[in-house]
TORGU-70315 format. One record per atom (N, C-alpha, C): residue number from 0; residue in one letter; chain; atom name; z negated, x negated, y. Coordinates in steps of 0.2 Angstrom, whole numbers, plus 5000, padded with zeros to 4 digits. Each point is the difference from the previous one (the first is absolute). Layout:
REM TORGU-70315
<pos = NUM&code = A&unit = A&site = CA&Z = Z&X = X&Y = Y>
...
//
This chain:
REM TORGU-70315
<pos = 0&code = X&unit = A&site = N&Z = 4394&X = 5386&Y = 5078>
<pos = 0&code = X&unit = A&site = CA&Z = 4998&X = 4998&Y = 4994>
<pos = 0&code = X&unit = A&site = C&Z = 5005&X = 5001&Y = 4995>
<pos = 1&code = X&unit = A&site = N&Z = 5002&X = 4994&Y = 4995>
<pos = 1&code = X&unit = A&site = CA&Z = 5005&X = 5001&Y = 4994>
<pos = 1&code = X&unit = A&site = C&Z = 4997&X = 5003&Y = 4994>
<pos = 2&code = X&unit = A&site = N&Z = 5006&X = 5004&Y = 4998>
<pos = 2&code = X&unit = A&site = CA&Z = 4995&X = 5005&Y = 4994>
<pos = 2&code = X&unit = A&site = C&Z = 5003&X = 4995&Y = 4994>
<pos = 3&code = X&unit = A&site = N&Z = 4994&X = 5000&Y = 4995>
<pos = 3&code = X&unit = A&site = CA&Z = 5002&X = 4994&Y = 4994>
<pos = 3&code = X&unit = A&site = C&Z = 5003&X = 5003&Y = 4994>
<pos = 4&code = X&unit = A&site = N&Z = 5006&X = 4997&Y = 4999>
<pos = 4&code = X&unit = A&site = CA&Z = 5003&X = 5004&Y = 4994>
<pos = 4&code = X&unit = A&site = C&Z = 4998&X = 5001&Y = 4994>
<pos = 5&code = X&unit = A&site = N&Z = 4999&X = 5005&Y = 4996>
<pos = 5&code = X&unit = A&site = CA&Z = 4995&X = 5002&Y = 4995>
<pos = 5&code = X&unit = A&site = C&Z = 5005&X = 4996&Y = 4994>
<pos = 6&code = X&unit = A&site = N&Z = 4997&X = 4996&Y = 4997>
<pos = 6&code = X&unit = A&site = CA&Z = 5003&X = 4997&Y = 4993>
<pos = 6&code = X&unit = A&site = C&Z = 5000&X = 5004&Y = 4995>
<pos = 7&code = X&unit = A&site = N&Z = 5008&X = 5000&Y = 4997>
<pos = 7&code = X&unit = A&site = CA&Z = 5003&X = 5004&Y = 4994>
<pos = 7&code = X&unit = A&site = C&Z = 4995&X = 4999&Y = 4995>
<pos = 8&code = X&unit = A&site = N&Z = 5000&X = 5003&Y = 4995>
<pos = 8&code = X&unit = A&site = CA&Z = 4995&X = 4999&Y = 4993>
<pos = 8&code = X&unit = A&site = C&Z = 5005&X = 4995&Y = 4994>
<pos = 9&code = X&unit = A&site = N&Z = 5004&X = 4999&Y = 5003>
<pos = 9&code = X&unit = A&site = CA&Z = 5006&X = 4995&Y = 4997>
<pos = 9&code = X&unit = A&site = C&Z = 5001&X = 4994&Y = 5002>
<pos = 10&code = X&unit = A&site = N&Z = 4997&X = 4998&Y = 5006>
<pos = 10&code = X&unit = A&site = CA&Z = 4999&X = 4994&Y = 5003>
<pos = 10&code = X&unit = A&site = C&Z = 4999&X = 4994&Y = 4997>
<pos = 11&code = X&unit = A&site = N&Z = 5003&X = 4994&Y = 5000>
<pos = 11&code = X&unit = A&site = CA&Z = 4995&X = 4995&Y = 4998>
<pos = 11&code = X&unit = A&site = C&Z = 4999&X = 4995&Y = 5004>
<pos = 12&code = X&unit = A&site = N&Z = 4994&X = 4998&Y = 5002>
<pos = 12&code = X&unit = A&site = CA&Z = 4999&X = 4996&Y = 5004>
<pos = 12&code = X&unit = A&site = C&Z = 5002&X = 4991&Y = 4997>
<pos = 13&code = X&unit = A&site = N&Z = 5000&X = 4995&Y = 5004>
<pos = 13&code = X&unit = A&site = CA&Z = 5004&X = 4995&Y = 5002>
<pos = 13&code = X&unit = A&site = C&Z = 4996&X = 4997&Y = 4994>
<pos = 14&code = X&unit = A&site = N&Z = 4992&X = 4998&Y = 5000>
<pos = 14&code = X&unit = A&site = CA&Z = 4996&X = 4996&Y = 4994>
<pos = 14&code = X&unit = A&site = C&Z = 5006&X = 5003&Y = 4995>
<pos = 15&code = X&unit = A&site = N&Z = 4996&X = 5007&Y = 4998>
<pos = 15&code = X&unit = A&site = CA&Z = 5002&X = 5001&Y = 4993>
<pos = 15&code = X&unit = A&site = C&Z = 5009&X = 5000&Y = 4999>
<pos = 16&code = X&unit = A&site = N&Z = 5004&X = 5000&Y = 5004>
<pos = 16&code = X&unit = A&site = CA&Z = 5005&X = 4999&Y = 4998>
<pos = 16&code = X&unit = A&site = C&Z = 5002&X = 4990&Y = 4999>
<pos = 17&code = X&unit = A&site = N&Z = 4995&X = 4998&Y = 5003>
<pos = 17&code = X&unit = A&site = CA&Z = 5003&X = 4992&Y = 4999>
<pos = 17&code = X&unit = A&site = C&Z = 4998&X = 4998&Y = 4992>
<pos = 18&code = X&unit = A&site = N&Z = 4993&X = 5004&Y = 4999>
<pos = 18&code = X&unit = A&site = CA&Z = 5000&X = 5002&Y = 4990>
<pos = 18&code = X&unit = A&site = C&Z = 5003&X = 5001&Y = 4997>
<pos = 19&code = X&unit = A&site = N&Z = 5007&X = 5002&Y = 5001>
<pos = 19&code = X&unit = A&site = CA&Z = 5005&X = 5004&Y = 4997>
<pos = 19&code = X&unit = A&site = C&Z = 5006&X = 4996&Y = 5001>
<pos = 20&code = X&unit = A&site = N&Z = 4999&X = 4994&Y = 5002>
<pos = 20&code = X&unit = A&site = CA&Z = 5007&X = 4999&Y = 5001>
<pos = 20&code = X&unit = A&site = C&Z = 5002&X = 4996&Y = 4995>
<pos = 21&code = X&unit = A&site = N&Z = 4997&X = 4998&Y = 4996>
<pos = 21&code = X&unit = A&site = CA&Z = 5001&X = 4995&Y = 4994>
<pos = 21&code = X&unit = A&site = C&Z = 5001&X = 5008&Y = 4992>
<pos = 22&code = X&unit = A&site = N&Z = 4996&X = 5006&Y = 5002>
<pos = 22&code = X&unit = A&site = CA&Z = 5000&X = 5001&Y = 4994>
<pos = 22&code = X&unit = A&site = C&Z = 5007&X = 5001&Y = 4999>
<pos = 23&code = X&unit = A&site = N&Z = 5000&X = 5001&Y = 4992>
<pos = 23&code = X&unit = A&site = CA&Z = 5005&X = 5000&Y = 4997>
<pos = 23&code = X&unit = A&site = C&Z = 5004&X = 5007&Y = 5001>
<pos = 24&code = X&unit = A&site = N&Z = 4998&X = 5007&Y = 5000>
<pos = 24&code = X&unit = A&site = CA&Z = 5004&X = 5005&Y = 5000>
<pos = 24&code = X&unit = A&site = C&Z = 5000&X = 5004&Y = 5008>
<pos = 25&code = X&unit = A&site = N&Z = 4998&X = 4996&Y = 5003>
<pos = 25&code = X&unit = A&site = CA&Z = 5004&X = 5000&Y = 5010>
<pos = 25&code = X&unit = A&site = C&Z = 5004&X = 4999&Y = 5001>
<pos = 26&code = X&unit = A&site = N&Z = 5000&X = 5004&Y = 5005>
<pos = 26&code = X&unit = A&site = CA&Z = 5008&X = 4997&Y = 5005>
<pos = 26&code = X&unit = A&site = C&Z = 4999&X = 5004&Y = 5006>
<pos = 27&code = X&unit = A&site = N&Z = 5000&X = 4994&Y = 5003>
<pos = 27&code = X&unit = A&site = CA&Z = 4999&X = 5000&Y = 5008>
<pos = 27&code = X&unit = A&site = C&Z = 5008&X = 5003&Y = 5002>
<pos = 28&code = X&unit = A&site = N&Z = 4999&X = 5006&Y = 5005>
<pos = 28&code = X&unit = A&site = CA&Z = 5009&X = 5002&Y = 4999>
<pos = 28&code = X&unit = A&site = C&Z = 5000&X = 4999&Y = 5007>
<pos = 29&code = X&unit = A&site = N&Z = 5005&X = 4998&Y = 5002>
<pos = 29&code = X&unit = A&site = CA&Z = 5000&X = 4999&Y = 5007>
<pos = 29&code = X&unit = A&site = C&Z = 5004&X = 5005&Y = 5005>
<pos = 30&code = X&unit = A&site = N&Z = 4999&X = 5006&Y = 5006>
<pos = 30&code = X&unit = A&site = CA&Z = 5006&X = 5004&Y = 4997>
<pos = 30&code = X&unit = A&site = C&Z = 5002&X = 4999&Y = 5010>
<pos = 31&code = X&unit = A&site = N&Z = 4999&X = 4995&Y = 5000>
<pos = 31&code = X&unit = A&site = CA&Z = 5005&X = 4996&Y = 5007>
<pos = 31&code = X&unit = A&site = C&Z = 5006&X = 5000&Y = 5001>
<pos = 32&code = X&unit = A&site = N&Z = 5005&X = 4999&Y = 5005>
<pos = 32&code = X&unit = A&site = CA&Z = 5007&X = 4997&Y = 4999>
<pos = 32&code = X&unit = A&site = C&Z = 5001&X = 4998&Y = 4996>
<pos = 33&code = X&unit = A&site = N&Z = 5006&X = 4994&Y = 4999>
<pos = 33&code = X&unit = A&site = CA&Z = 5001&X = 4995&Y = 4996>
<pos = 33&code = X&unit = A&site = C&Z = 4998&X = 4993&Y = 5003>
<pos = 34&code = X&unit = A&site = N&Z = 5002&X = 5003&Y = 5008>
<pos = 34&code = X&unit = A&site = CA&Z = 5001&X = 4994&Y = 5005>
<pos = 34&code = X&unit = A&site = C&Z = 4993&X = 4996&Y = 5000>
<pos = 35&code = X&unit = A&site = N&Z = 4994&X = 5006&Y = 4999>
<pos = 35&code = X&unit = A&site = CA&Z = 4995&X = 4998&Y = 5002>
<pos = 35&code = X&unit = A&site = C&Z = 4998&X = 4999&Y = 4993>
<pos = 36&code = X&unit = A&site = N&Z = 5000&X = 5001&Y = 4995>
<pos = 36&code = X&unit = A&site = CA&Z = 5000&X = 4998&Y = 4994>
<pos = 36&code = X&unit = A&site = C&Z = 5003&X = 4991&Y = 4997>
<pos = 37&code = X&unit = A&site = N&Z = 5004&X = 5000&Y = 5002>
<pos = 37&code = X&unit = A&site = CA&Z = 5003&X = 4993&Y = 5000>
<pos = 37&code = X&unit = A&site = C&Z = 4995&X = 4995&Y = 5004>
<pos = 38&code = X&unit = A&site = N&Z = 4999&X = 5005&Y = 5007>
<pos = 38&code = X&unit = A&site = CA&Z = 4996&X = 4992&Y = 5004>
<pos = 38&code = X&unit = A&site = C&Z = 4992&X = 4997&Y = 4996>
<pos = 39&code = X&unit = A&site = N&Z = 4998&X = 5008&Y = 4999>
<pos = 39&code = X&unit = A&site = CA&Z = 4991&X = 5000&Y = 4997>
<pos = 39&code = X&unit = A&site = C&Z = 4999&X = 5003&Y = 4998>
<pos = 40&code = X&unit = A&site = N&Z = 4997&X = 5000&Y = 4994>
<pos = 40&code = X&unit = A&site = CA&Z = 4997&X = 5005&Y = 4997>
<pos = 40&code = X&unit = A&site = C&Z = 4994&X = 4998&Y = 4997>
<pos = 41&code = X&unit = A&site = N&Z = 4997&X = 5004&Y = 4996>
<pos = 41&code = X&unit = A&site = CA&Z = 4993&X = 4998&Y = 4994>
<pos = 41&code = X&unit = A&site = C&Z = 5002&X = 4999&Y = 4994>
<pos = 42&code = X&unit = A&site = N&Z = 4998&X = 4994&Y = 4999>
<pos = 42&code = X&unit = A&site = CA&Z = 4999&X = 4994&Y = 4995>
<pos = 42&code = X&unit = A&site = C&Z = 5005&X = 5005&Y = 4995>
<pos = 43&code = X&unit = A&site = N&Z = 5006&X = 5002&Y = 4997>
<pos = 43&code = X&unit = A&site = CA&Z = 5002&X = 5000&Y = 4992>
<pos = 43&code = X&unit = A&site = C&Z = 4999&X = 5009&Y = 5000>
<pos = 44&code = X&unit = A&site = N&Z = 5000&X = 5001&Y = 5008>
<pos = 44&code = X&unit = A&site = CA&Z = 5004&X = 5007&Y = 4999>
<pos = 44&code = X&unit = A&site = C&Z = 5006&X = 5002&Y = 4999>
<pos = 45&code = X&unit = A&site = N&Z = 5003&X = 5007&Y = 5000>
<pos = 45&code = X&unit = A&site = CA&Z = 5006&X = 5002&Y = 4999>
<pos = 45&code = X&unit = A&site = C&Z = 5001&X = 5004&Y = 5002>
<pos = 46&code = X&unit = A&site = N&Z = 5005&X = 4999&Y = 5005>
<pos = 46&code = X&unit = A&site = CA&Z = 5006&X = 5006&Y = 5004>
<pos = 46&code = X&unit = A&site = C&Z = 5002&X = 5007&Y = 4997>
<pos = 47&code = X&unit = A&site = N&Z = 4999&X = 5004&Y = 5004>
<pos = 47&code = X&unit = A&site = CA&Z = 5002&X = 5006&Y = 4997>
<pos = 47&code = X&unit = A&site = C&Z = 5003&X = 5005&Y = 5004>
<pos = 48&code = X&unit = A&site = N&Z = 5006&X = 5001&Y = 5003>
<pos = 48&code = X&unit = A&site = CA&Z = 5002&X = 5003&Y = 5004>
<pos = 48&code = X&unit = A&site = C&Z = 5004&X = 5008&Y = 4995>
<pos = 49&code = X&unit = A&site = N&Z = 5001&X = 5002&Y = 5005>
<pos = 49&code = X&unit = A&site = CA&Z = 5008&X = 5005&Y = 4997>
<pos = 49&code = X&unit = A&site = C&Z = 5005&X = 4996&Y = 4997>
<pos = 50&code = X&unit = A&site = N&Z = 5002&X = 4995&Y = 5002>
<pos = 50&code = X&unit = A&site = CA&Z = 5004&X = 4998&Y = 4996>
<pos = 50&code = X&unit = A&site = C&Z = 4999&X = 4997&Y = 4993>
<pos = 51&code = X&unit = A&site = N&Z = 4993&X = 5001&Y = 4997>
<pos = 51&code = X&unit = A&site = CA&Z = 5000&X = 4996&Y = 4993>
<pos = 51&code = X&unit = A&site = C&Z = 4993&X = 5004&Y = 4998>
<pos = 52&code = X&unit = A&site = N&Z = 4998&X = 5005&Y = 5003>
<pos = 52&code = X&unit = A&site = CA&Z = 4995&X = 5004&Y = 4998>
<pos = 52&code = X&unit = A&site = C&Z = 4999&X = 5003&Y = 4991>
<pos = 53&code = X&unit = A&site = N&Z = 5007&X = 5003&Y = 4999>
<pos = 53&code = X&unit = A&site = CA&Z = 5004&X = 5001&Y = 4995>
<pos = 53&code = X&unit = A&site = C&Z = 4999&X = 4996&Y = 4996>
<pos = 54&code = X&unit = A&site = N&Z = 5001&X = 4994&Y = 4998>
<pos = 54&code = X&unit = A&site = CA&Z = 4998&X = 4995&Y = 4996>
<pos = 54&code = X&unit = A&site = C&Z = 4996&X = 4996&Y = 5001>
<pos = 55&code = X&unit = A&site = N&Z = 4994&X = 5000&Y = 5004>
<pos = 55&code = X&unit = A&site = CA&Z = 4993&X = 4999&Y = 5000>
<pos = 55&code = X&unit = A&site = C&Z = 4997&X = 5009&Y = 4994>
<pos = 56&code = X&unit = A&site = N&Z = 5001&X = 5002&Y = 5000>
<pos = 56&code = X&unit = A&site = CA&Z = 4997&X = 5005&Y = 4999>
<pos = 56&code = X&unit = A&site = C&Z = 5004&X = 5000&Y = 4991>
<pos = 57&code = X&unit = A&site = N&Z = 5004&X = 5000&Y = 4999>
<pos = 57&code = X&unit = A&site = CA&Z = 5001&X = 5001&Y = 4993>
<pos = 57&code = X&unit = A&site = C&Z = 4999&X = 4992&Y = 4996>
<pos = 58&code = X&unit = A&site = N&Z = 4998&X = 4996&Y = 5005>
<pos = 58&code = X&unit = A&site = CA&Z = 4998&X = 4993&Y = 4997>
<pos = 58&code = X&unit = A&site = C&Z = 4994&X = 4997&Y = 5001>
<pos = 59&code = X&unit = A&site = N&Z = 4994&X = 5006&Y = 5003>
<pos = 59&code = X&unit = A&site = CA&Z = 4993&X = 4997&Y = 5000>
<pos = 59&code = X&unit = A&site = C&Z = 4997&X = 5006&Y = 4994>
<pos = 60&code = X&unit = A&site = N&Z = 4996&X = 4997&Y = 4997>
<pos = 60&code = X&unit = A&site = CA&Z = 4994&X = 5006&Y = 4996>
<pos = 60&code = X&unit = A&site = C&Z = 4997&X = 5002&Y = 5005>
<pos = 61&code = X&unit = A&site = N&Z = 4999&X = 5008&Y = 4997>
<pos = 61&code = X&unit = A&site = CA&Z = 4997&X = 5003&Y = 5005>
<pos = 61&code = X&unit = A&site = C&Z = 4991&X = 4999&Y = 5000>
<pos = 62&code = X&unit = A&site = N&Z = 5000&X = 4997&Y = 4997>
<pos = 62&code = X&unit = A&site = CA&Z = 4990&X = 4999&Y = 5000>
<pos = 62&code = X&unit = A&site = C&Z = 4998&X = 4993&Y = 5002>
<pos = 63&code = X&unit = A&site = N&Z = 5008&X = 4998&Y = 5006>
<pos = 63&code = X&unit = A&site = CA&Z = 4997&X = 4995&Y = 5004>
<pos = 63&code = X&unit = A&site = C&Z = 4996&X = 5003&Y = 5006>
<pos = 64&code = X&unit = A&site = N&Z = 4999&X = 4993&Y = 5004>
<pos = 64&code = X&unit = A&site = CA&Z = 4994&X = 5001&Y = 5003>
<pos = 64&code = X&unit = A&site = C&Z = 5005&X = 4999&Y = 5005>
<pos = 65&code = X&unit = A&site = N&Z = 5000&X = 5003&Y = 5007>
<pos = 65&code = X&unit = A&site = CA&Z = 5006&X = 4999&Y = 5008>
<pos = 65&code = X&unit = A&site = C&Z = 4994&X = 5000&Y = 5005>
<pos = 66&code = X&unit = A&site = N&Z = 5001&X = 4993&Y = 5002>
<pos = 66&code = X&unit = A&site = CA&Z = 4997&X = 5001&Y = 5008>
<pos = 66&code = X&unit = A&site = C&Z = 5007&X = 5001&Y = 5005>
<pos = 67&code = X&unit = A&site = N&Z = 5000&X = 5004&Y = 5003>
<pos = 67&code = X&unit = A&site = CA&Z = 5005&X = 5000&Y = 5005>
<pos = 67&code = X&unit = A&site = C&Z = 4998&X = 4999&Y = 5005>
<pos = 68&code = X&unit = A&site = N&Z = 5005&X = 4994&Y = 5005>
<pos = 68&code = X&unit = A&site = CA&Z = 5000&X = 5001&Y = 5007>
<pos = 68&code = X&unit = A&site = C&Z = 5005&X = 5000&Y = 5004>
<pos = 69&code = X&unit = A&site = N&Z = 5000&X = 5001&Y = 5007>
<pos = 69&code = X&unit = A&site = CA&Z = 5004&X = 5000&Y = 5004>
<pos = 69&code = X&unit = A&site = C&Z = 4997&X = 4997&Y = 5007>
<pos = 70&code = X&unit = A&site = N&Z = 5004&X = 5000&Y = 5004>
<pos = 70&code = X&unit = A&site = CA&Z = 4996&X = 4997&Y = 5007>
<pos = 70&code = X&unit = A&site = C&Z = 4993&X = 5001&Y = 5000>
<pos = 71&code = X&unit = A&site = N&Z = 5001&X = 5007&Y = 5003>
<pos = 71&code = X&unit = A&site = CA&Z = 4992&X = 5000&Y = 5002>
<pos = 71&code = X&unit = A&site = C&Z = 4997&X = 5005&Y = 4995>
<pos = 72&code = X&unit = A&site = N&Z = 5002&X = 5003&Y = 4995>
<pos = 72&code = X&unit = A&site = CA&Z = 4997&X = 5003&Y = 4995>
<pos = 72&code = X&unit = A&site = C&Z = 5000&X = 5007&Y = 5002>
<pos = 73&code = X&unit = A&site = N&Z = 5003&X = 5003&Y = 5005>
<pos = 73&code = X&unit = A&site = CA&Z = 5003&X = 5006&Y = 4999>
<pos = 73&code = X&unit = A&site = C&Z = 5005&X = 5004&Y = 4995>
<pos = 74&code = X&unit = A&site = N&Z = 5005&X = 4997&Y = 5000>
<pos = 74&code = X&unit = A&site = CA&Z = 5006&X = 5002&Y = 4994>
<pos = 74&code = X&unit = A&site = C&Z = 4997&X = 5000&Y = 4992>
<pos = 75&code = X&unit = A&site = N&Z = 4997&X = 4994&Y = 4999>
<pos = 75&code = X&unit = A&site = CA&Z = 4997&X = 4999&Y = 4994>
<pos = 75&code = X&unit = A&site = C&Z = 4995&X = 5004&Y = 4997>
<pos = 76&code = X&unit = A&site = N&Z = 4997&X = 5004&Y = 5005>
<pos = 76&code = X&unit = A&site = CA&Z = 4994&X = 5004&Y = 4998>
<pos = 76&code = X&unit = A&site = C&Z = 5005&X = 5007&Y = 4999>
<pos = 77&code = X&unit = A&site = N&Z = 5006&X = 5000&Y = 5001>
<pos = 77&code = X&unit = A&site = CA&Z = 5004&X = 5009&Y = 4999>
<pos = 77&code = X&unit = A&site = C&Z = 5005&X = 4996&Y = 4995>
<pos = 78&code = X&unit = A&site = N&Z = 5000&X = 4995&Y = 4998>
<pos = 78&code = X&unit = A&site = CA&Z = 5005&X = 4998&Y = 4995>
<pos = 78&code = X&unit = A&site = C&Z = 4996&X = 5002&Y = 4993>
<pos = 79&code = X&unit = A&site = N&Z = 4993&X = 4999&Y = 4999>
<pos = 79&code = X&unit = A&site = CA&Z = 4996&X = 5002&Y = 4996>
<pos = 79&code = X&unit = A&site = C&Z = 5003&X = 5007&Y = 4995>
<pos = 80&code = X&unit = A&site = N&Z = 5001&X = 5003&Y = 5004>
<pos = 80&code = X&unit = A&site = CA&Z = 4998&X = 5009&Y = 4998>
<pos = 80&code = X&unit = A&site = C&Z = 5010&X = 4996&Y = 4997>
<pos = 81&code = X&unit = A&site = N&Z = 5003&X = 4998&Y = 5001>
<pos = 81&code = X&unit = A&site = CA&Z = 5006&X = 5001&Y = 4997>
<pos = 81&code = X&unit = A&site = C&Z = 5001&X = 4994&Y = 4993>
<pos = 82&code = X&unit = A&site = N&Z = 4996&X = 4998&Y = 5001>
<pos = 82&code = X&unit = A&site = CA&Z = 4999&X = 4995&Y = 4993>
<pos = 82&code = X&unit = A&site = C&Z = 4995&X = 5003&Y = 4995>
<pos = 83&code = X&unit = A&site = N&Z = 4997&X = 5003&Y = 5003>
<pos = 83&code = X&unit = A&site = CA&Z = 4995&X = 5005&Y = 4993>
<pos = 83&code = X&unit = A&site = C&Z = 5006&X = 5006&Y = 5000>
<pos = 84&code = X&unit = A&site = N&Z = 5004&X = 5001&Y = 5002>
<pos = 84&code = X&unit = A&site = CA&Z = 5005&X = 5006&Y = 4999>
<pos = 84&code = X&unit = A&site = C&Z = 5003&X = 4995&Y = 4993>
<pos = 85&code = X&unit = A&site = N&Z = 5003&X = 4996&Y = 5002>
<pos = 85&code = X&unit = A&site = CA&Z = 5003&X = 4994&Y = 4995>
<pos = 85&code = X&unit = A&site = C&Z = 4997&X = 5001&Y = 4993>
<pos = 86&code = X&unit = A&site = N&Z = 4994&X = 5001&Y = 5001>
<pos = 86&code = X&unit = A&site = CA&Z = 4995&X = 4997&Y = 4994>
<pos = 86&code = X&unit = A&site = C&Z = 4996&X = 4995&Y = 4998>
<pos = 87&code = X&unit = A&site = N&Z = 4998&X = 4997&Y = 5005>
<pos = 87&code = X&unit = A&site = CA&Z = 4996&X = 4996&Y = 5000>
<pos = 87&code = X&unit = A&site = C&Z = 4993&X = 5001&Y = 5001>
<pos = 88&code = X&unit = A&site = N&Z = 4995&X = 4998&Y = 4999>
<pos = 88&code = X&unit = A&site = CA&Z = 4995&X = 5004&Y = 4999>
<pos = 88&code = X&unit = A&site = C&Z = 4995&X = 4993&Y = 5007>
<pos = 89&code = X&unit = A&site = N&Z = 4999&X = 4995&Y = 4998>
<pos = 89&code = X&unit = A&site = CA&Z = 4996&X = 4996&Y = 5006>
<pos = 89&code = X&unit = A&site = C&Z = 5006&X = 4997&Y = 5003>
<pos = 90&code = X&unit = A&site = N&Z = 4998&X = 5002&Y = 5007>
<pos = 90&code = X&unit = A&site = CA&Z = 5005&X = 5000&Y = 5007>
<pos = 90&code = X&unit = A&site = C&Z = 4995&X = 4999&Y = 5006>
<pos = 91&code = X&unit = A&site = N&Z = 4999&X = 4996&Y = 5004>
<pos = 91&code = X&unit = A&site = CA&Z = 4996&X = 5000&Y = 5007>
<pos = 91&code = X&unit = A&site = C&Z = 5004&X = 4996&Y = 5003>
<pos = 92&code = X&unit = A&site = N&Z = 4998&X = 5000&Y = 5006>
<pos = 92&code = X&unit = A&site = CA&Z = 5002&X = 5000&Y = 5007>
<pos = 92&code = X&unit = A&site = C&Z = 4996&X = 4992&Y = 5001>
<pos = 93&code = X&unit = A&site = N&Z = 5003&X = 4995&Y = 5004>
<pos = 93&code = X&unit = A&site = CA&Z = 4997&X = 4994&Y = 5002>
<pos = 93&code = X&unit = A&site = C&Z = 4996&X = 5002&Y = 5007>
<pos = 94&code = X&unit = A&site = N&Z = 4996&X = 5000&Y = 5002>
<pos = 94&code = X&unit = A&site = CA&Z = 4995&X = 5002&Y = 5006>
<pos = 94&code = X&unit = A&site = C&Z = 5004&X = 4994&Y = 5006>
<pos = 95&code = X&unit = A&site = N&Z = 5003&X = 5005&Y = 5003>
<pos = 95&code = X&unit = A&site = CA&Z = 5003&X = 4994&Y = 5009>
<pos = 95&code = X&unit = A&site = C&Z = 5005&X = 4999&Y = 4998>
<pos = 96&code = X&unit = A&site = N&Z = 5005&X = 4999&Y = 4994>
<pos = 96&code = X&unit = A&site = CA&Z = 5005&X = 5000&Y = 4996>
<pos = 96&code = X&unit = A&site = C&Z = 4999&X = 4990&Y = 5003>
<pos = 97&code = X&unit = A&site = N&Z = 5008&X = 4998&Y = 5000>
<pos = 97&code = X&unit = A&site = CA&Z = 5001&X = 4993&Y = 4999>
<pos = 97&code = X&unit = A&site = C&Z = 4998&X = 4998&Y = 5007>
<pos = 98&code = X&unit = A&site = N&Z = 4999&X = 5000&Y = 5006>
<pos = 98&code = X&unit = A&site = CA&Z = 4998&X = 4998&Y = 5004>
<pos = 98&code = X&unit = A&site = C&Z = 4992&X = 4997&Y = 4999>
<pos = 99&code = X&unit = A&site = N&Z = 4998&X = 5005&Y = 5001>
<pos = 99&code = X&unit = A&site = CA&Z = 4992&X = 4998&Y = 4997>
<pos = 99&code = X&unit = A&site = C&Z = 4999&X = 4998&Y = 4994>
<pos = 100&code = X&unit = A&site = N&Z = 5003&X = 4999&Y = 4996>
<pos = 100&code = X&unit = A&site = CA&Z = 4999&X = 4996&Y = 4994>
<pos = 100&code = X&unit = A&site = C&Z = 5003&X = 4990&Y = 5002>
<pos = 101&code = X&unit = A&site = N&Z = 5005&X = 5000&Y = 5003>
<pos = 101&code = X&unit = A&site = CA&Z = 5003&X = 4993&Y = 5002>
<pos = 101&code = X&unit = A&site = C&Z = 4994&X = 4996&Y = 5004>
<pos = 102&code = X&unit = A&site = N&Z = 4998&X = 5008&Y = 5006>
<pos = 102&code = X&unit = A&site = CA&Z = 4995&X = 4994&Y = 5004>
<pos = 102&code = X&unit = A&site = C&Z = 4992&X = 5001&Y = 4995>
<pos = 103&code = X&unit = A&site = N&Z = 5000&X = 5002&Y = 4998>
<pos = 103&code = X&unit = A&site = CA&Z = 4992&X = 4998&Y = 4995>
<pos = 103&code = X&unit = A&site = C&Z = 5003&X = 4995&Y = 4992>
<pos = 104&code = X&unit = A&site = N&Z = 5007&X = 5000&Y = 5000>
<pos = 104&code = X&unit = A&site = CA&Z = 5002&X = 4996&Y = 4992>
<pos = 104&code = X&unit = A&site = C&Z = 5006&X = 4997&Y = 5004>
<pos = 105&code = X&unit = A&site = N&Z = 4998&X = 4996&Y = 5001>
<pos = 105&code = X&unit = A&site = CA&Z = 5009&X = 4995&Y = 5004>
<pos = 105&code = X&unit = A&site = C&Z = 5000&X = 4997&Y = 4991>
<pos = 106&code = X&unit = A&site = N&Z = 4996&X = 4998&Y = 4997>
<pos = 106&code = X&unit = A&site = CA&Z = 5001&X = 4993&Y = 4994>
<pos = 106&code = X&unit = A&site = C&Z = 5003&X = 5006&Y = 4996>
<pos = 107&code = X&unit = A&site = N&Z = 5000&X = 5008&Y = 4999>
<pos = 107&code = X&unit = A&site = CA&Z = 5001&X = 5002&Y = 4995>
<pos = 107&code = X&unit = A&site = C&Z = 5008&X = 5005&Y = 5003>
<pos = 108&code = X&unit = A&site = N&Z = 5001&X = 4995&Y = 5005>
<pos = 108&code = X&unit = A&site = CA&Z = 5008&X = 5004&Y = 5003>
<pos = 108&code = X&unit = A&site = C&Z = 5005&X = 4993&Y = 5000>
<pos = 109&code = X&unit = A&site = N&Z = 5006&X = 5003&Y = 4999>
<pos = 109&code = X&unit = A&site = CA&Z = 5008&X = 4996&Y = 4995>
<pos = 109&code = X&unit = A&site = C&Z = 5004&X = 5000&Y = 5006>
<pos = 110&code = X&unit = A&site = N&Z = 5003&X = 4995&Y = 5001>
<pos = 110&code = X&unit = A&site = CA&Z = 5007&X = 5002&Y = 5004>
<pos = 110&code = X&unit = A&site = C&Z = 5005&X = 4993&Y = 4998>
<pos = 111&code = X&unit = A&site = N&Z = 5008&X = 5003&Y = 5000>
<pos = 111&code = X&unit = A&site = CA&Z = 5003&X = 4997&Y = 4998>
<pos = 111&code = X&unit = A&site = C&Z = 5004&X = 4994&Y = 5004>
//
């Protein structure tokens, strides 16, 4: 039998984050390669690796809102605790990260 992964209390499931992709002080951070960044992403996210973290970070207010993902939403649930170090106070984790968002929102994924 598979034991079911207990959800973070910082989660956000797939609905309510498709509610948020228009507002105005979100950002869908994307925190994938570049490579796979470049192929697909969510509608009018933004990359954020090591290499430009540092200015992501002195050029967002910190009382935006971050949905993070990653493939499957592992990384993204431990990248949390390092963006509230940052200062940011609303930070959650996309549930299933971008895999499970593309197949339930193909209309709301980008590729170039």
């Amino acid at each position: 039998m598979r034991r079911r992964r207990r959800n973070h209390p910082n989660e956000i499931d797939h609905g309510l984050a498709e509610l948020w992709l228009t507002a105005p002080r979100t950002h869908f951070v994307d925190l994938r390669d570049a490579a796979s960044f470049s192929f697909r992403r969510i509608q009018g996210a933004i990359s954020v690796s090591h290499s430009n973290v540092d200015t992501f970070l002195a050029n967002t207010p910190k009382n935006t809102d971050l949905i993070l993902y990653c493939y499957n939403g592992n990384v993204s649930r431990y990248a949390m605790d390092f963006f509230r170090q940052q200062g940011f106070t609303y930070v959650y984790s996309l549930m299933g990260g971008f895999e499970a968002w593309r197949k339930r929102y193909p209309e709301y994924t980008t590729t170039d």
